[in-house]
N, C-alpha and C positions, 0 to 999 in steps of 0.2 A: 437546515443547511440547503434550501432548496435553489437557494440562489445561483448556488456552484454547479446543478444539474439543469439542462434544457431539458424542458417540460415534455416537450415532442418526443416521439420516438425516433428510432434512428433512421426509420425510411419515410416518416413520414406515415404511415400506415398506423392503424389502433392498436398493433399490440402493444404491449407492456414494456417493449426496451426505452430504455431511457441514454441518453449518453451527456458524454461533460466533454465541451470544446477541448478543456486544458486537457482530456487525458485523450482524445486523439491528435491533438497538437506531439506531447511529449513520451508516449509510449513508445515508440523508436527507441528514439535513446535511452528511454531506462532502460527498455529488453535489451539492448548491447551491455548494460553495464552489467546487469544479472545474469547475462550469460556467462561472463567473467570469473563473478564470484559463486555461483550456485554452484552447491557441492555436485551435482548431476545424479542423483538421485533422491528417492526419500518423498514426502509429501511439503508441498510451499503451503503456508497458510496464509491468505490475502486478509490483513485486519483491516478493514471498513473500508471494502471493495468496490462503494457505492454502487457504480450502473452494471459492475463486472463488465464492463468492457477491457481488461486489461487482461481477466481469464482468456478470454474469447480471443483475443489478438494473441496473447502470449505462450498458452502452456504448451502449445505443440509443438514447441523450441524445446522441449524438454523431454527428452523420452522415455527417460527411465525416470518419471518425477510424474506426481500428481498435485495439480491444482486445486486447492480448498479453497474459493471465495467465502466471505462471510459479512456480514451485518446487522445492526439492529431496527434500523428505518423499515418496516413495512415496504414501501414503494419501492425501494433500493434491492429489497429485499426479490421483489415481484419483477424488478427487471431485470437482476441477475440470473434467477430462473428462466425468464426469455432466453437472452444470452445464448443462455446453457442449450437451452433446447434447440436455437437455430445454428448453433455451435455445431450439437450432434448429430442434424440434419445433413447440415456440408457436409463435416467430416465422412458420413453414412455414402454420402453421394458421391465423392470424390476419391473413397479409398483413404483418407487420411486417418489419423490419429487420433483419438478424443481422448483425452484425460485430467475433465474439470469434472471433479466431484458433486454433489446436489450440497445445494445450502444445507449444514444441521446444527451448525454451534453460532452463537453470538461473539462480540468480537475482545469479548474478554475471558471466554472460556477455552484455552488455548487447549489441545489435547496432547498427550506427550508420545515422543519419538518423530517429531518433527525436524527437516533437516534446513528449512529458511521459513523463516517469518519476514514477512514483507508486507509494509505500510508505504502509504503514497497519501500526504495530504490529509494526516490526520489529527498527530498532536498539536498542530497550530488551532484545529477547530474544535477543539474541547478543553474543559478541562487537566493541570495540571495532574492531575490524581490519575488520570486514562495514561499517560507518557513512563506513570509510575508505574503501573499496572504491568501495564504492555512491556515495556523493558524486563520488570522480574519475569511476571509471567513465562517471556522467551528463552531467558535465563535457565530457568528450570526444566522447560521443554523441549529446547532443542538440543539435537545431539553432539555429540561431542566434534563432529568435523559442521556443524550445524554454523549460519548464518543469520544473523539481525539488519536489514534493509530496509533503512528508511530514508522518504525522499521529501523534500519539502525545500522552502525557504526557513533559513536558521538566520542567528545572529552570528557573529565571530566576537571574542572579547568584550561584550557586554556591546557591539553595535553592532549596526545594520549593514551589510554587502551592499544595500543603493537605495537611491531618495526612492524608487518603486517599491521599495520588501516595507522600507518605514510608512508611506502612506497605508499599506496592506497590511502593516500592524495595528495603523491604527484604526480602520476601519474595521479588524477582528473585534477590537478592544469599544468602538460604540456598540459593535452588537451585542456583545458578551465580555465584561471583564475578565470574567474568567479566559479568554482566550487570549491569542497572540502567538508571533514568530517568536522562537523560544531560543534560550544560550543555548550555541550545539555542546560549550564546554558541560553547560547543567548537565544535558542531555548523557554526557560521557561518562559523567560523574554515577548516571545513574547507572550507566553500563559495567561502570569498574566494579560495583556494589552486588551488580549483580553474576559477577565473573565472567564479563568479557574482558577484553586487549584494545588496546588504543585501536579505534578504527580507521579505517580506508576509507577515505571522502575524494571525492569525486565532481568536480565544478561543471555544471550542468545548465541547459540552457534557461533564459527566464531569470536568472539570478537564485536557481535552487543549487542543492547537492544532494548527493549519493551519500549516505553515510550507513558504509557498510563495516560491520562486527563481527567479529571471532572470536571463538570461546580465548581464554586464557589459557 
């Protein structure tokens, strides 16, 4: 997936951060929409956080919450740990707040008593079997005033929101069959299985959505 992340680091300098255009483009506005829905406490678990740039921007919105980035990529892995550490640095310097956890789980070993699971840009880049996963997985894990948050481009009724999301489907689909922009109704389907409530979606810029879950 290395396509999706700029090689360079974020200042230009040799450490290990890494960052991805689209997720300083659109971190704004998700953090408005997650401030909305997050229950305001509890631990967020980031599944496939890539650069952790969205810890780093986002958890100190959160006060009484901790941020768990997570991944399996190595490199992703090694730049979210940057992140963290020039996260903790400001934070030390400034007086502020630090509460982005150290990497320890992979991004299908969910831990339980979590109170949002939150995805950006994942199940379109993998396999169906991971959207299966991740959905129950959340299912089980979080807690009962708990949150499922995931952002991406979807389909609506078996089509595409704009000729942009169909070309970006089909270029998922020459790199990997197995990928693509996925039915959000599938997606729901998996939710209700897994005892969530019809979810709160959110039209977002780029031609993605918010598609945010609540227990049942």
């Amino acid at each position: 997936m290395s396509k999706f992340f700029d090689p360079k680091s974020a200042d230009g300098t040799s450490d290990r951060r890494l960052y991805a255009p689209a997720t300083e483009r659109n971190r704004d506005v998700i953090l408005e929409v997650l401030k909305l829905h997050h229950p305001g406490h509890g631990t967020l678990l980031e599944v496939a956080s890539g650069t952790g740039e969205h810890a780093a921007h986002m958890a100190d919105h959160f006060e009484a919450a901790f941020w768990q980035p997570t991944d399996i990529e190595p490199d992703k892995i090694a730049s979210m740990n940057a992140w963290r550490s020039t996260t903790a640095q400001q934070s030390m310097l400034e007086g502020q707040l630090f509460n982005v956890l150290e990497h320890e789980i992979d991004a299908l070993s969910l831990p339980a008593s979590l109170t949002t699971v939150f995805s950006a840009n994942l199940i379109h880049i993998a396999p169906w079997v991971v959207a299966e996963a991740l959905v129950s997985k959340a299912g089980t894990a979080l807690s009962e005033d708990g949150i499922l948050f995931l952002y991406g481009p979807f389909k609506r009724g078996g089509l595409h929101t704009s000729t942009s999301n169909e070309s970006f489907d089909q270029s998922l689909k020459a790199r990997d069959t197995a990928w693509g922009v996925r039915d959000l109704e599938a997606v729901e389907d998996l939710a209700e299985a897994a005892g969530f409530a019809s979810p709160t979606i959110v039209e977002m810029p780029a031609n993605n959505l918010s598609v945010i879950f609540k227990k049942a």
